[in-house]
N, C-alpha and C positions, 0 to 999 in steps of 0.2 A: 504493500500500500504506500501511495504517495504523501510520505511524513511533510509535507509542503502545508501549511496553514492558506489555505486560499483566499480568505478577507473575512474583515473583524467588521463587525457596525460600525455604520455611523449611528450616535445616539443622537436623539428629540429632544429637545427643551422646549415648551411651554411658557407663555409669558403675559401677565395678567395684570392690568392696571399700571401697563407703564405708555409712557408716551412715544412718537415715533423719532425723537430723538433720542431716547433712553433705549427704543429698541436698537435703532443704528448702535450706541455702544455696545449693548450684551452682542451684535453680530461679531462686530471689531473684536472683541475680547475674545468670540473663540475662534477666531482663526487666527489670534497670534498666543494667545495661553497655549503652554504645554501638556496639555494631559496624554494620560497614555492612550486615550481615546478619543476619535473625533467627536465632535457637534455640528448638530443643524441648528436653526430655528423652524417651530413647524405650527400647524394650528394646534390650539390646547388640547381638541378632539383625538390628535394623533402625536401626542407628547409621550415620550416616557418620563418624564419627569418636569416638575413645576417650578417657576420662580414666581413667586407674591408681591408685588409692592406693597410693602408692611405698611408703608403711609396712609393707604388707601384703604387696608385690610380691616374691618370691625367681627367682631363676632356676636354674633346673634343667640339669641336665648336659647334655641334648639338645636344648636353646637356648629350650628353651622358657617360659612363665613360670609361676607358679604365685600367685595373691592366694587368700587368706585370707579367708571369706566374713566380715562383719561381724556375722553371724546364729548364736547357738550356735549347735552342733553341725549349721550348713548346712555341705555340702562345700563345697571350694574351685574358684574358676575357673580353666581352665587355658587360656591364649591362646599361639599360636604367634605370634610377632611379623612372620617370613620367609612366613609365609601370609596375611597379612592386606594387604589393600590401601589399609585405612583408616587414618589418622593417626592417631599414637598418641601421650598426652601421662600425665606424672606427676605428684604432687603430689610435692613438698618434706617433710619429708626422706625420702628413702629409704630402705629397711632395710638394716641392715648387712652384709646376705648378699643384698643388691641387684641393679642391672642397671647398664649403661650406658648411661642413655637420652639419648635427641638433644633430646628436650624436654620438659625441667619446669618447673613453675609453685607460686608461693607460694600456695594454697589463700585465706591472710588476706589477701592485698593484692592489689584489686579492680582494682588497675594490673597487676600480673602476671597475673590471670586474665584479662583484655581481652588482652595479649600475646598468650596463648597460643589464646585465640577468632580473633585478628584472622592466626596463622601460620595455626591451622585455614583459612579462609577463603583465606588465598591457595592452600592445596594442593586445596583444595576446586573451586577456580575452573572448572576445565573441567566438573564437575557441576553449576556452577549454570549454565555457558554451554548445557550438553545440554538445561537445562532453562526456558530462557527461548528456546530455538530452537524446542523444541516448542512452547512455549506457542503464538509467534509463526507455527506452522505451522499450527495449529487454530484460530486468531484469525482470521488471515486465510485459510484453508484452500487453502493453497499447496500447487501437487499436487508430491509426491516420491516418487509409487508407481514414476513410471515416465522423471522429469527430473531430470536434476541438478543443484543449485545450487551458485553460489560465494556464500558471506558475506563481506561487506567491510567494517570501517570506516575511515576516512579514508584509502580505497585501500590498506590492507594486508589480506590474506588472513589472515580469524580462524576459516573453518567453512568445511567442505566438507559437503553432504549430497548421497547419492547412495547410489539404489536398491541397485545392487550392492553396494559398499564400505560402506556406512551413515555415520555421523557423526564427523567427526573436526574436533575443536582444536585451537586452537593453545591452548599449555595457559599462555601470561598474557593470554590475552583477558578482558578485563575485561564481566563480563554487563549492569555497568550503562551502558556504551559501546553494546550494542547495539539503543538504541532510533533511532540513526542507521545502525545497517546497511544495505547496500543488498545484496539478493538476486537477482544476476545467475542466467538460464539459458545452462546449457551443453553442448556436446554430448553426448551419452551417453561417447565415448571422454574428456572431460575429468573423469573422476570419479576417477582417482588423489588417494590423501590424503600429504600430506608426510608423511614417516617419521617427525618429530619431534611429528606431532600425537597428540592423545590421540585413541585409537576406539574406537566402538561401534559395537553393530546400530542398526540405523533402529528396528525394534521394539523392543532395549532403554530407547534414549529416548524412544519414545513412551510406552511401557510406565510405565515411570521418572514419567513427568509424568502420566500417568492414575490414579494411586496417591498420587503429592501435590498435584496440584492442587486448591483447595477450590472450584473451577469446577466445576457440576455437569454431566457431559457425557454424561451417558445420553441417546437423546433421550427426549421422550414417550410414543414409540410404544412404546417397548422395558416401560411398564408396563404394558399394554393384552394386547397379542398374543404370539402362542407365540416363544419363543427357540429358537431352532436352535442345536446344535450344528458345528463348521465342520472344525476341522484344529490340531491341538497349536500353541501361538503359537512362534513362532522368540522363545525369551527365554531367559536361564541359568535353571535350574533354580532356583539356591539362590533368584530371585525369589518363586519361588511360594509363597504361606503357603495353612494350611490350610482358610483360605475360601473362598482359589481352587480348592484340591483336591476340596470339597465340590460346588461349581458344576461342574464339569466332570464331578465324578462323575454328578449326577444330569443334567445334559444331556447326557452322552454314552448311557446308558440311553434316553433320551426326551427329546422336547422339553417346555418348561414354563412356561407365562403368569407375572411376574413373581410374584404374590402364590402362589401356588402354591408356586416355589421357594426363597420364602422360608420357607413351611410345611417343605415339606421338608429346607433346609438347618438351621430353627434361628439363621438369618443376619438381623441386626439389617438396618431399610429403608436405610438411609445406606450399609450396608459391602457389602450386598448392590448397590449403585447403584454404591458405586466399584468394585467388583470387575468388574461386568459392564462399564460404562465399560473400564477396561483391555483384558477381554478382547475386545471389539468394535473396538476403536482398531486390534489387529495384527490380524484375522481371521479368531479363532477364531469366535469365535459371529455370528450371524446374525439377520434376521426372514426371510429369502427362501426360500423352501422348495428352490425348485427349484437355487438355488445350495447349498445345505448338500446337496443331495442328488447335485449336481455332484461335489463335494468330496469327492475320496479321500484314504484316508490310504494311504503304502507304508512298511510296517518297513522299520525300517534296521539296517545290519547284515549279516552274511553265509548267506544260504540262506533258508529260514522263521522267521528270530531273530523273536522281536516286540519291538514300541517300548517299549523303557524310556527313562523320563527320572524320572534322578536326583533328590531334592532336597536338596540341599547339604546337609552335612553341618556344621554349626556348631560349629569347634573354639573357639570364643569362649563356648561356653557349655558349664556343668557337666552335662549330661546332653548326652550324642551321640545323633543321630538321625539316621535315614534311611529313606526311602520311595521306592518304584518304583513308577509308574505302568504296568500291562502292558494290552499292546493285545491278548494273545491271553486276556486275561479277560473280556473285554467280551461275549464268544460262550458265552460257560457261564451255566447258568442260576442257579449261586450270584453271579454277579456281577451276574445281572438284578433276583437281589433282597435283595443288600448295601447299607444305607446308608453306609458307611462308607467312610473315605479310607485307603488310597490308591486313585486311579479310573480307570480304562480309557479312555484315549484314542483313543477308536476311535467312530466314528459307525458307530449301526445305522439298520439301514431302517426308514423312518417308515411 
């Protein structure tokens, strides 16, 4: 196996009650701070982690927070801190009707904001291990549909992958350690993950890595010949944006040669490439006729429910949203001929 580390994330930051000259600086700052890992700036939606303007930041009686948009008269954002899984950090000073936060940071001093990048970074760690495991699974295309591996470096146990239980960390594995990992097979009974380790689905970290890698992983063919629809991905919901909801709408209607659905969706060639990539990785979609046609779906649920899947619900942001994907709309013929998202998860007969 090729001991070559292929690419680490870039990580997300999130940025909340700051103005767009304070955003210009958090840019500047990470592209010349040294951490051992890169940064973007991204929407708060698609953040792995948060920065506050504690100035702006009040807390509210149901624990929740409230900033203060820096935009007149734009409403404020309201984040639940106990919901959130992402690290959450403040600027200096805080307002006086404040919080008690675990970590803040001097916004002016280039030493404190590296601080506060480099704790991001170690909470972050099993994200970037999720994510250099995939890499290293499509690199080498290490089958784990149906085997399960131990990851090891220097003879400790840092990764468990396995079909059933999906991916679990040990959460100080370090990702830049794993260009010496060795990927042991194990019997299908040795796919317990220790309790202590972080988990995921197999699909969510594939998923996960087909959405940030800047590896183009469609292959060829998939621009050429008809796209099949296959089977809803096993992924959280709140993953799904609405270009994914688009694509699934119009190839669960029909199948659709790539330049086509891109006519249809509206969907730029690159986002339309990563998106299909993702959903090709866990096996929704298809080129095999006779396998998409293989492919049932069964609602879930009690009696003739049909399949809703949720899409998260974003208390991080100032407008709430939510959409249901229904599988018993796919058979009506206003849904044969809606463009529009939300989309029927349900494959029709070709």
């Amino acid at each position: 196996m090729d001991k070559q580390l292929a690419e680490l994330p870039v990580l997300r930051l999130g940025l909340v009650g700051f103005n767009s000259a304070q955003q210009a600086l958090f840019a500047t700052a990470l592209m010349v701070l040294r951490t051992r890992l890169h940064w973007k700036l991204v929407a708060l939606a698609d953040a792995d982690a948060v920065c506050v303007n504690g100035s702006r930041a009040v807390a509210l009686a149901d624990g929740s927070l409230k900033i203060a948009s820096s935009q007149p008269g734009a409403p404020p954002v309201r984040l639940d801190p106990d919901d959130s899984t992402r690290p959450m950090a403040f600027t200096l000073p805080l307002a006086p009707a404040g919080i008690q936060a675990s970590c803040t940071f001097d916004m002016a001093s280039p030493a404190s904001t590296r601080s506060m990048l480099e704790k991001f970074e170690g909470w972050l760690r099993p994200k970037a291990v999720q994510f250099c495991l995939a890499s290293q699974i499509i690199q080498d295309r290490i089958e784990v549909i149906s085997t399960v591996h131990h990851v090891s470096v220097d003879g400790r146990l840092v990764a468990v992958v396995s079909p059933r239980n999906g991916v679990g960390v040990l959460p100080i594995a370090d990702p830049f350690h794993l260009k010496t990992a060795v990927w042991a097979r194990r019997p299908g009974l040795a796919d317990e993950i220790p309790g202590h380790f972080v988990q995921a689905g197999l699909a969510e970290v594939l998923w996960q890595y087909a959405i940030r890698t800047k590896r183009n992983l469609l292959p060829a063919s998939f621009k050429s010949g008809p796209i099949y629809w296959c089977r809803p991905p096993q992924v959280p919901p709140r993953l799904f944006k609405d270009s994914h909801l688009m694509i699934v709408r119009e190839l669960a209607h029909e199948p659709a040669a790539f330049a086509d659905l891109a006519t249809r969706t509206g969907l730029a060639s690159a986002v339309l490439s990563r998106d299909l990539a993702a959903l090709r990785i866990v096996g929704a979609i298809t080129q095999d006729k006779k396998l998409a046609q293989r492919s049932e779906l069964r609602p879930t649920g009690v009696g003739g429910r049909s399949l809703e899947i949720p899409v998260a619900r974003h208390s991080t942001e100032s407008t709430h949203r939510a959409r249901k994907i229904s599988a018993a709309a796919a058979v009506s013929a206003a849904a044969a001929s809606d463009r529009t998202v939300p989309a029927p998860l349900i494959r029709q007969d070709y």
